[in-house]
BAMARGU-11303 format. One record per residue (C-alpha): x negated, y, z negated; residue in three letters. Coordinates in nm, 2 decimals, padded with zeros to 4 digits. Each point is the difference from the previous one (the first is absolute). Layout:
R       x       y       z  resn
R       X       Y       Z   ALA
...
This chain:
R       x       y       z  resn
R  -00.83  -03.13   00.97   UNK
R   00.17   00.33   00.03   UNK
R   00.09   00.16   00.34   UNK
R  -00.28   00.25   00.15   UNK
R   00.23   00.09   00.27   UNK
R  -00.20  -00.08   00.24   UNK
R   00.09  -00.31   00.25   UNK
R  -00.26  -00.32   00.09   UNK
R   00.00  -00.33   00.19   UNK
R  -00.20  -00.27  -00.12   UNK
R  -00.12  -00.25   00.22   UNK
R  -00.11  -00.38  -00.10   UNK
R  -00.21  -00.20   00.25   UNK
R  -00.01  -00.37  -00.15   UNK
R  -00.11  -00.15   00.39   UNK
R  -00.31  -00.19  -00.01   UNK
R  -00.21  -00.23  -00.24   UNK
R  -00.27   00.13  -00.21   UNK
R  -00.31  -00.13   00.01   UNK
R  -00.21  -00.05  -00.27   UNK
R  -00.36  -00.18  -00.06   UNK
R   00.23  -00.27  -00.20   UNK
R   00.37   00.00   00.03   UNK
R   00.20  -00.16  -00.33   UNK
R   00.31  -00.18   00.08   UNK
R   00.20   00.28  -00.17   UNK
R  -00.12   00.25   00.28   UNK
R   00.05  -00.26   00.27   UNK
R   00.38   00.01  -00.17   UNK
R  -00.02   00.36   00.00   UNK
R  -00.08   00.05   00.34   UNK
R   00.25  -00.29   00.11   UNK
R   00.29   00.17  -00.10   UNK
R  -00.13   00.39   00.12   UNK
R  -00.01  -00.20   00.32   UNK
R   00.38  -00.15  -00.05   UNK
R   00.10   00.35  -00.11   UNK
R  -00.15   00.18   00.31   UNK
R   00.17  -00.26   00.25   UNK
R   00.31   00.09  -00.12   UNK
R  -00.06   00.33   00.04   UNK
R  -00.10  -00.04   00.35   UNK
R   00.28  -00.24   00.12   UNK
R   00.26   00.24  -00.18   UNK
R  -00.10   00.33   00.07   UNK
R  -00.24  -00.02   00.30   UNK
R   00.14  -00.32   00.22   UNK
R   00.34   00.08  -00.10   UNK
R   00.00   00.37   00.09   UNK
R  -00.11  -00.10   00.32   UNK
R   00.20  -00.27   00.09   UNK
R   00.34   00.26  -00.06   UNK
R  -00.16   00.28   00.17   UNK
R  -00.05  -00.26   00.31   UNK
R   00.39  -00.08  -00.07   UNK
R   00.14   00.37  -00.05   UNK
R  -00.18   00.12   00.34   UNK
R  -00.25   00.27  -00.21   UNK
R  -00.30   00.07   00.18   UNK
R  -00.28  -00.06  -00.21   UNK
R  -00.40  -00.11   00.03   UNK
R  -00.03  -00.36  -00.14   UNK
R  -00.22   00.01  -00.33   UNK
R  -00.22  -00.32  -00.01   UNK
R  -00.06  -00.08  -00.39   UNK
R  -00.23  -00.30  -00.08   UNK
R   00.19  -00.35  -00.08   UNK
R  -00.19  -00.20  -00.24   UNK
R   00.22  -00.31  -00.01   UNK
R  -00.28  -00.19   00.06   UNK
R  -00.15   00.09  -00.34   UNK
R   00.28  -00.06  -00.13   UNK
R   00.07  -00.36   00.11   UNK
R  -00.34  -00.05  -00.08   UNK
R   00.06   00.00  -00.37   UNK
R   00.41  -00.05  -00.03   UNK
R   00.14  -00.19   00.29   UNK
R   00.10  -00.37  -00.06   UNK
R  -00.20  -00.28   00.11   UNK
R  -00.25   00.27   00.12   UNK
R  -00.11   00.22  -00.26   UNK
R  -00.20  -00.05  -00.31   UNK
């Protein structure tokens, strides 16, 4: 595309499962990894963030951020998940 010159952000939410009347193993794959992708996310940008502001001394208002580990085990983690 060519340049407008004008300026955006895009934003991509990929937390949660969808739900549909019959799920297909490809979408339970799909949503699996838009899970594993938005974990990273929130353990690199959100917990991380925190933890150095807690080191560095900044005052700042903790941001709680949903952890779905749990989802996550469910399906990947060994001798656990499917």
């Amino acid at each position: 595309g060519g340049n407008s010159g004008s300026a955006f952000i895009g934003v991509l939410d990929i937390f949660g499962f969808e739900s549909f009347k019959v799920n297909s193993f490809e979408q339970l794959c799909i949503n699996y990894c838009n899970e594993a992708l938005q974990q990273q996310f929130n353990l690199f940008v959100l917990k991380n963030e925190q933890d150095e502001y807690e080191q560095e001394g900044i005052k700042w208002s903790f941001i709680s951020f949903p952890d779905n580990q749990d989802a996550l085990d469910l399906i990947w983690k060994k001798g656990y998940g499917i």
